[in-house]
C-alpha positions in Angstrom: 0.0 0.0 0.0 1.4 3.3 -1.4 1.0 7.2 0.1 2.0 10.1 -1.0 5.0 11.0 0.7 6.0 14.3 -0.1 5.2 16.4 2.6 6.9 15.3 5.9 7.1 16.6 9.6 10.1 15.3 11.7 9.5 14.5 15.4 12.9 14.6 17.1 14.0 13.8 20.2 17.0 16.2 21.8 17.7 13.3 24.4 18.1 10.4 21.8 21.2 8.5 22.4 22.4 8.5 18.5 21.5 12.1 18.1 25.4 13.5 19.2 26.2 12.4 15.6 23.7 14.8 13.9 21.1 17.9 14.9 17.9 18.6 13.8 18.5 20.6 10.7 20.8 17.9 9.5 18.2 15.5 9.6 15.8 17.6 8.1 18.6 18.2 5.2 18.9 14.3 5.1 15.7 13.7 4.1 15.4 16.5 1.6 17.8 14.8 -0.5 15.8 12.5 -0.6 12.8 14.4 -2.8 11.2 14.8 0.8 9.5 18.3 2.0 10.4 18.6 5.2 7.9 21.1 6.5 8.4 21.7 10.3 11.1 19.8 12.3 9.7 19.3 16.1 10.8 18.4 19.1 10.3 18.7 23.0 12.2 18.7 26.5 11.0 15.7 27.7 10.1 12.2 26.1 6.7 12.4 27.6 6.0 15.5 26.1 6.6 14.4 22.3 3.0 12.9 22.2 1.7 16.4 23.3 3.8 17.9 20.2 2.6 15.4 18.1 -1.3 16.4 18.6 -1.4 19.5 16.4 0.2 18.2 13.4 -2.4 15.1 13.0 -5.2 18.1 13.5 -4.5 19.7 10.3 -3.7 16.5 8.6 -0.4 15.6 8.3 -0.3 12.4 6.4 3.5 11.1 7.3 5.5 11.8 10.7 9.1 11.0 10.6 10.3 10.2 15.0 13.7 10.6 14.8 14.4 8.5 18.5 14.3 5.4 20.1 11.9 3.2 21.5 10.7 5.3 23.7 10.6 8.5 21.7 8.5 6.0 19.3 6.0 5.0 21.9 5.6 8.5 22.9 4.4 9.5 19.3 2.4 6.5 18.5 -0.1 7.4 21.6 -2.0 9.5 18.8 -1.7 8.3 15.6 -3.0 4.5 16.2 -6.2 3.2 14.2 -5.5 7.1 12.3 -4.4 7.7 8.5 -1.2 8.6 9.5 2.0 6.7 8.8 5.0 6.4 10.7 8.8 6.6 9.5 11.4 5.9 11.8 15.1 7.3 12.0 16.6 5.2 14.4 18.7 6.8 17.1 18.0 5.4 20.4 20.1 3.3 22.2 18.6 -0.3 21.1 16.1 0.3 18.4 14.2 -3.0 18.9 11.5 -1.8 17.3 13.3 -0.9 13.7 15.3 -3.9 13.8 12.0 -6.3 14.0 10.5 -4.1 11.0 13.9 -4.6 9.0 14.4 -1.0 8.8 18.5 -0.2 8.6 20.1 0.9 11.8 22.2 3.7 9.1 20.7 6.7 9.4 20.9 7.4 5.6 19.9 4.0 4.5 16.5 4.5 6.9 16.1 7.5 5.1 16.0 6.1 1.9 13.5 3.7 3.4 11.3 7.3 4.3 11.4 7.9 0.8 11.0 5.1 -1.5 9.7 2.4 1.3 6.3 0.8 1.8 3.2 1.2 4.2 2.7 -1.7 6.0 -0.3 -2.2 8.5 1.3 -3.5 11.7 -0.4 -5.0 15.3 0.3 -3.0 18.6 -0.7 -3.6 22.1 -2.6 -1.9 24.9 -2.9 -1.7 28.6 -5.6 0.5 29.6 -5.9 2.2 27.1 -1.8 2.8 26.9 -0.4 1.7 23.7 3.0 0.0 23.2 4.4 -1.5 20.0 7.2 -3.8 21.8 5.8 -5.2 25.2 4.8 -4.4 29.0 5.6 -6.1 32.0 5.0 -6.5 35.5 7.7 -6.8 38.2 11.3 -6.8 38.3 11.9 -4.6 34.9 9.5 -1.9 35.8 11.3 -1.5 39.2 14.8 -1.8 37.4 13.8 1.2 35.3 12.7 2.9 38.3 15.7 2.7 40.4 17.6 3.8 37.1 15.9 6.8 36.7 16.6 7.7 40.9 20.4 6.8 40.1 20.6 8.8 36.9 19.0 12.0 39.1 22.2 11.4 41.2 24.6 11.7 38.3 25.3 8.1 36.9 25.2 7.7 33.8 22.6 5.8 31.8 25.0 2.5 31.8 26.2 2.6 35.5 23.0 3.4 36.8 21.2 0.6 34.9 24.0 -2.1 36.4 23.3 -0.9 39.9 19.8 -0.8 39.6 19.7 -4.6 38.7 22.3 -5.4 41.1 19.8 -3.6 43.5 16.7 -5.3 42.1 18.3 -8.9 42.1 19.3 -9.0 45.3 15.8 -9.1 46.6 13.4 -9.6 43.5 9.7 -8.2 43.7 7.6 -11.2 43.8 3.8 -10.0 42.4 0.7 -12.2 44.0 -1.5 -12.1 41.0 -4.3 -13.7 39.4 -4.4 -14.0 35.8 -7.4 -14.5 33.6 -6.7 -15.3 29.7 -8.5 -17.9 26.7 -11.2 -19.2 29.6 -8.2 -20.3 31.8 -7.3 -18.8 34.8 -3.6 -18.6 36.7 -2.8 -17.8 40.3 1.1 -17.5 40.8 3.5 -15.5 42.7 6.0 -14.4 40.2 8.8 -11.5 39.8 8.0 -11.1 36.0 5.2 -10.7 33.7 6.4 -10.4 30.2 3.7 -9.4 27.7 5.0 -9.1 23.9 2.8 -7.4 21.1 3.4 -10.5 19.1 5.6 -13.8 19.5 9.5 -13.0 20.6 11.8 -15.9 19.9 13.1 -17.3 23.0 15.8 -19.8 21.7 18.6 -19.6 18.8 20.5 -16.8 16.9 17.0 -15.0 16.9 16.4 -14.8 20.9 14.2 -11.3 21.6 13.5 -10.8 18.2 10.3 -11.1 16.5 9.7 -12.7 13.1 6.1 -10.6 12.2 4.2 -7.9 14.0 1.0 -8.4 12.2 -0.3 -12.1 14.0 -3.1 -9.8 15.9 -1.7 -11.9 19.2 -0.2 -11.0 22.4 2.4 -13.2 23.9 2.4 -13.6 27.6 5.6 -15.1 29.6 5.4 -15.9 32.9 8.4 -16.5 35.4 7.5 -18.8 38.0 8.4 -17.8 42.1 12.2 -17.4 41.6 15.0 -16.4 44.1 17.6 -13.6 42.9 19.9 -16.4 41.6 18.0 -18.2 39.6 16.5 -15.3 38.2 20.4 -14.7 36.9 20.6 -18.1 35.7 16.9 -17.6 33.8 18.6 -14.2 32.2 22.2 -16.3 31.2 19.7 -19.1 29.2 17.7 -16.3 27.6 21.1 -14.7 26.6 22.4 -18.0 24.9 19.2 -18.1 23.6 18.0 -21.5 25.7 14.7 -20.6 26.8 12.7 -22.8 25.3 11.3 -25.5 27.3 12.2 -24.5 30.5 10.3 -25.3 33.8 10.3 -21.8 35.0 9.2 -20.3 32.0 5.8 -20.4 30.1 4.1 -18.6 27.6 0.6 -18.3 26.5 -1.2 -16.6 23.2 -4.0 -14.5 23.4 -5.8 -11.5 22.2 -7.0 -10.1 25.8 -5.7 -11.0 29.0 -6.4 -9.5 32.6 -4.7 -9.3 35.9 -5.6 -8.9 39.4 -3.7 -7.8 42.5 -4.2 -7.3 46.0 -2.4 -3.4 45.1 -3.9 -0.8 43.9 -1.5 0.5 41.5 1.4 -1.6 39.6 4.4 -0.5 38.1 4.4 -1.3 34.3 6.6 -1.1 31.3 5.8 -0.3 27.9 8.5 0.1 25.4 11.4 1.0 27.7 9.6 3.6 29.6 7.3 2.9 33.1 4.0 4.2 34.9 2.3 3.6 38.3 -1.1 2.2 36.4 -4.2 1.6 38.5 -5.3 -2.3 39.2 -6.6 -4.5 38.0 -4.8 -4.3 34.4 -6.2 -5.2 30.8 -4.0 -6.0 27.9 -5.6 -6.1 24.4 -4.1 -6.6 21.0 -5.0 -3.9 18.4 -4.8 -5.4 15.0 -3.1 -3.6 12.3 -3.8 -0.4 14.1 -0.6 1.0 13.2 0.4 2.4 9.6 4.7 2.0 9.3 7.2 2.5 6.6 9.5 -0.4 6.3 11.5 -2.0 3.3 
């Protein structure tokens, strides 16, 4: 599926991790090489306020946004333009781009531009947890906190890589463990776990392919579940997952659905989505949005 793609506005995030290498005009020169009319170039202090800068731009019709960012930066944007006419290209410059590498897109910042202007439009699946969209996953328990404690340690003056060590030394040596019922496909789950992974479609958990995800457009969510775990087997879980030996393991299980809830004795949770984390009120829904989302890829 083909759209015009002329007429552009670039979304960029000042914080992005790849952006030392190029500023905002230089992006926007970028992708005028490429026959692309770049007509404002955006951008905003704070990740959370890139949705908010989005907002106008879709009001008088832009067609194409171009996030030049990370995951985060992405999941920001994409608040406002699901189930809308308006496509998404991505420049990649945050610190893991998971969501570019599953869509194929190149991790070159000129190549990805020549994606911009001479791609495809693909419809693609995302998820939701009351009513917050993500287009990589959620989860529950150990992550969220490690994201947490990051952010206090950052505020001290680590830096992003040193913080995020401690804060999972911190967070393993006493893992949350969530009491939680779980209600999915007619079946329902009570287990004390320190992680709820949920995936907007299936992630590979064994081979060369490990946390990677073959198609975004299955219209399923992926739960995993780690059963009760201590702090050191929840290290050896993470050293199987990194030689890509997940599959079949005791402690480990997955289901498919397209809507799954969960119940705690709390009334808020810390969740993930895409990198970034909330305190969300309890109980949580998660629902899979098919091809809600309109992407440029290869």
């Amino acid at each position: 599926m083909e759209i015009h793609k002329t007429d552009i506005n670039l979304i960029v995030n000042p914080r992005a991790g790849g952006l030392n290498r190029w500023t905002s005009e230089g992006l926007a020169n970028l992708l005028r090489k490429q026959g692309l009319n770049v007509l404002q170039v955006l951008s905003a202090a704070a990740e959370e306020d890139l949705a908010l800068v989005a907002r106008p731009e879709i009001a008088q019709g832009a067609q194409l946004l171009v996030v030049a960012g990370g995951d985060g930066t992405i999941n920001a944007v994409v608040q406002n333009i699901v189930e809308s006419p308006v496509s998404l290209g991505i420049l990649p410059l945050g610190t893991f781009n998971h969501f570019a590498k599953d869509l194929q897109i190149p991790l070159g910042i000129e190549e990805a531009a020549r994606v911009i202007a001479g791609g495809k439009t693909t419809l693609i699946d995302v998820g939701e947890v009351n009513g917050r969209v993500f287009v990589n996953n959620s989860s529950l328990g150990i992550y969220p906190q490690i994201l947490s404690w990051r952010k206090k340690e950052q505020r001290m003056g680590l830096n992003k890589w040193a913080s995020l060590l401690w804060a999972t030394i911190i967070a393993l040596r006493r893992p949350p463990l969530l009491q939680m019922r779980l209600i999915a496909n007619d079946r329902e789950f009570v287990l004390r776990t320190p992680l709820v992974f949920i995936g907007n479609n299936k992630y590979q958990t064994y081979g060369h392919t490990m946390g990677s995800r073959l198609c975004l457009d299955s219209g399923r969510l992926w739960v995993y579940l780690a059963r009760a775990l201590s702090g050191r087997q929840l290290i050896g879980l993470a050293f199987k997952a990194l030689f890509g030996r997940l599959q079949g393991e005791k402690q480990f299980e997955s289901i498919c659905v397209t809507e799954v809830r969960i119940e705690t004795r709390r009334s808020r949770l810390m969740v993930s989505f895409d990198g970034e984390f909330a305190l969300m009120k309890s109980p949580l829904t998660y629902r899979i949005r098919p091809g809600g989302l309109r992407v440029l890829v290869p």
